[in-house]
Residue, then its C-alpha position, 0 to 999 in steps of 0.5 A: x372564090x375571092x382572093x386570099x386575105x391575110x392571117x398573120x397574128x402580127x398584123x391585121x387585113x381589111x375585108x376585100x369587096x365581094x368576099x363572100x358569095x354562093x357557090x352552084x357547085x357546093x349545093x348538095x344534100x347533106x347528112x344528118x347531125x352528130x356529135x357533141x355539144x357545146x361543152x368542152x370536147x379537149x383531147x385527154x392529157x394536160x401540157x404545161x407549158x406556158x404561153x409566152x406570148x405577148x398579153x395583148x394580141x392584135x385583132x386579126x381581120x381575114x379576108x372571107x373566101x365564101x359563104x356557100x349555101x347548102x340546099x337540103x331538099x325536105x325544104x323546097x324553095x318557095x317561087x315569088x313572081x318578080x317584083x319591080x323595083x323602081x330604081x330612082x326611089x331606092x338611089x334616092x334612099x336616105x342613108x340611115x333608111x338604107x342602113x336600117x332597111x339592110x340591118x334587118x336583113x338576115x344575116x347570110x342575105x347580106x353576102x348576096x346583096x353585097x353584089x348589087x353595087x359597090x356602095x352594098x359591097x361596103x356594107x360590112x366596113x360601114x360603122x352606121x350600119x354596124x350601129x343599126x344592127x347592134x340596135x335590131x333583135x336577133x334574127x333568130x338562133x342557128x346550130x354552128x356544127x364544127x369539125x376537122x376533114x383532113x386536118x381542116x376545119x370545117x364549119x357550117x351553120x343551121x338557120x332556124x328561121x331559114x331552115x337552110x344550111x350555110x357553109x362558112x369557111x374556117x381556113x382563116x384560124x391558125x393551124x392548131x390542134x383546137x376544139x370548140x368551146x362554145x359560142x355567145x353573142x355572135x363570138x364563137x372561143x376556141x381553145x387547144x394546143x399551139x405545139x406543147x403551149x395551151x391556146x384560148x382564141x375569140x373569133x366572130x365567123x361571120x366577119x373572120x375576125x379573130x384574137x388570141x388571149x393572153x395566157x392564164x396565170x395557171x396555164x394548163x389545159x383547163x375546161x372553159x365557157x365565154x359569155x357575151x355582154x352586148x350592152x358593154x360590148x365585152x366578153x368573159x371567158x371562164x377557166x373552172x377549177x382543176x386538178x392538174x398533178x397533184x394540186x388544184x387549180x384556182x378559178x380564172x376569168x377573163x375579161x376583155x375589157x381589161x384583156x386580163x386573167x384574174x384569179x378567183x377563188x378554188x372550188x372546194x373539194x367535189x366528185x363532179x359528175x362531169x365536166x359538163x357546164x351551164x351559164x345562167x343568170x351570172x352564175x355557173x353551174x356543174x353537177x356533183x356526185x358529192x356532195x350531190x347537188x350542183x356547184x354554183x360559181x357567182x361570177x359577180x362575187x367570184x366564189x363557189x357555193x354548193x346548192x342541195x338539188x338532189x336529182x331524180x331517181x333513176x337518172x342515167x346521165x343529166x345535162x345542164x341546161x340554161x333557159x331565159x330568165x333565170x331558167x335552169x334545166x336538167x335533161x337526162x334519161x331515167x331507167x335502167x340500162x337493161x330496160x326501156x328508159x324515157x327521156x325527160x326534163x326537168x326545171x329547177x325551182x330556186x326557192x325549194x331549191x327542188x328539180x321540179x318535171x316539166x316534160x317527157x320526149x314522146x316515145x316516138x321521137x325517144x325511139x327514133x333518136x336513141x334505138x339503143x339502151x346504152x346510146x350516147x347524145x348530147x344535149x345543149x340549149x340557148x333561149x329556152x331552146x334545147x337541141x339533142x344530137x344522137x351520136x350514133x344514129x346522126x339526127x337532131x332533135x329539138x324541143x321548144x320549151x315555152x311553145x312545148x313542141x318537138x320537131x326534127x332538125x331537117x337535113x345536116x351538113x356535111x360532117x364526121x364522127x368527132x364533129x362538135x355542136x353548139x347554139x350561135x347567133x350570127x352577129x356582124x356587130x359581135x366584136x373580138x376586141 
């Protein structure tokens, strides 16, 4: 591995040359996916005690250790014959070309084409290519499993397009007891207790940057969801409404760009069903029990609202879900506990304000992920993708909604029982500040 960077939070390193690389020895096969989703997993009890850190923490750069891909052996490698490469044309290569040729890369290439030469191994500090690829399109989603071996963190990451598991170290965080809270944009939160204070931090995996937010106004331990908005190159961390003692607490947003905590409106009184969120179209919305419907936080107007939605009947446990496009989704099983159930999904309708069925697991795949009545899964989506883990049985399953195609997450990396699963988009051009 590379040599060690550093990681203090009152200062900042440069990535060294080379940082990150395959390693020979860490390619196995790995076990399938358990574990939550995206939703905030925080330990039970609330501290609070308040942070008394300064309100503008600087951008802590780490240097990577390694980037080791994980072979799953259901995907074999495919063998292309050699291609020569004339070695004048490409020394001859325009700047910009370059940078628009390697920004179209996918990311975890990156890391083996830094070794070609030194002018490559500078890519990741280079602001032009930076440039370039803020401008291409996603190469496509990954699944971003995280959780703690030894009281170290451990990460690895899914390329769909790839179908190969790459393992990222996570050693560059500071020693909390945190959980993931989701990822957007490229930029993956966290949050959790830094001794008895309670901790919200940014970080972007691919680069090993990371910032810690300033403490909330009301800062106990609160469920939280970031959204990025690449076009202004911000990100807002939301802290919904809670009962702390015997008081609610207010709404808190986030936002980078003035690198405050604002305080919004306190959501009316609701028996919410769970903690469980989606984020869609500027709008947050949770399940209630009563009134039963959903609440909706507007983020541009910051007030709550309760929408009448009633959901299906016989719906064991529903999941929220955020599509493209304004999409909402709820996925739940319907049946009774003693008898066989299906598993279904469903779209709501805005207008009628109505949960409308799109589709229904096939009963193979029902079957083969949840064998048990009383099983417990986790289900979250990103780009009308939506991914079902199985606790127990420790498979992943997902369903394209537009294309209406099932299909099994093959092979997983390496991970335990209280490991955490989210939707990430690797982004080298995702920035913490």
């Amino acid at each position: 591995m590379a040599g060690s960077g550093i990681s203090s939070e009152s200062g900042s390193g440069v990535s060294g040359s080379g940082a990150f690389r395959d390693d020979e020895n860490c390619h196995k096969q790995v076990s399938p996916i358990r574990g939550g989703g995206s939703r905030n997993t925080s330990p039970s009890g609330r501290v609070g005690s308040r942070n008394t850190s300064p309100s503008r923490q600087k951008v802590i750069k780490t240097k990577p250790r390694g980037l080791d891909e994980e072979t799953v052996a259901t995907f074999g490698k495919v063998v292309h014959p050699d291609v020569q490469m004339e070695d004048n044309i490409w020394a001859m290569l325009p700047e910009d070309l370059l940078n628009e040729i390697l920004a179209r890369v996918p990311p975890f290439m990156i890391f083996r084409l830094r070794s070609v030469c030194k002018r490559w191994n500078l890519i990741l500090q280079d602001h032009s290519f930076l440039k370039f690829q803020s401008r291409v399109p996603s190469h496509g989603p990954c699944l971003l499993t995280f959780w703690k071996n030894s009281q170290t963190p451990q990460c690895s990451v899914f390329s769909l397009p790839l179908k190969t598991w790459y393992r990222i170290p996570f050693n560059f965080l500071p020693q909390w007891a945190f959980w993931l809270v989701g990822s957007s944009g490229g930029l993956v939160c966290f949050s959790g207790l830094d001794g008895l204070t309670f901790r919200t931090l940014v970080c972007n995996p691919l680069t090993q940057t990371w910032r810690t937010l300033p403490s909330m106004n009301y800062d106990q331990q609160r469920q939280l969801i970031m959204v990025v908005d690449r076009t202004d190159k911000s990100f807002k961390v939301i802290a919904t409404s809670d009962i702390y003692g015997d008081r609610s607490l207010p709404t808190e947003v986030y936002d980078s760009k003035i690198d405050k905590w604002t305080v919004h409106q306190i959501m009316p009184a609701v028996n919410l069903c769970s903690s469980k969120m989606a984020y869609c179209d500027s709008r947050l919305y949770l399940e209630t029990l009563s009134p039963l419907g959903l609440m909706m936080y507007r983020l541009d107007l910051g007030y709550w609202e309760h929408i009448p939605a009633k959901f299906p009947r016989s719906l064991l446990d529903g999941y929220l879900v955020a599509g493209t496009h304004k999409r909402l989704f709820l996925v739940g099983r319907i049946g009774l506990y003693s008898t066989l159930q299906s598993m279904r999904i469903w779209e709501l309708d805005h207008a009628k304000i109505l949960w409308v069925e799109i589709s229904r697991m096939p009963p193979k795949y029902f079957r083969a992920l949840l064998r048990l009545s009383a099983e417990r899964f986790e289900c979250f989506g990103q780009d009308n993708l939506i991914c079902f883990t199985s606790w127990n049985q420790g498979k992943g399953l997902l369903y394209d909604v537009d294309k209406k195609v099932w299909s099994w997450i093959a092979g997983c990396a390496l991970q335990s029982f209280n490991s955490q699963v989210c939707f990430y988009e690797p982004r080298f051009d995702a920035s913490v500040q």
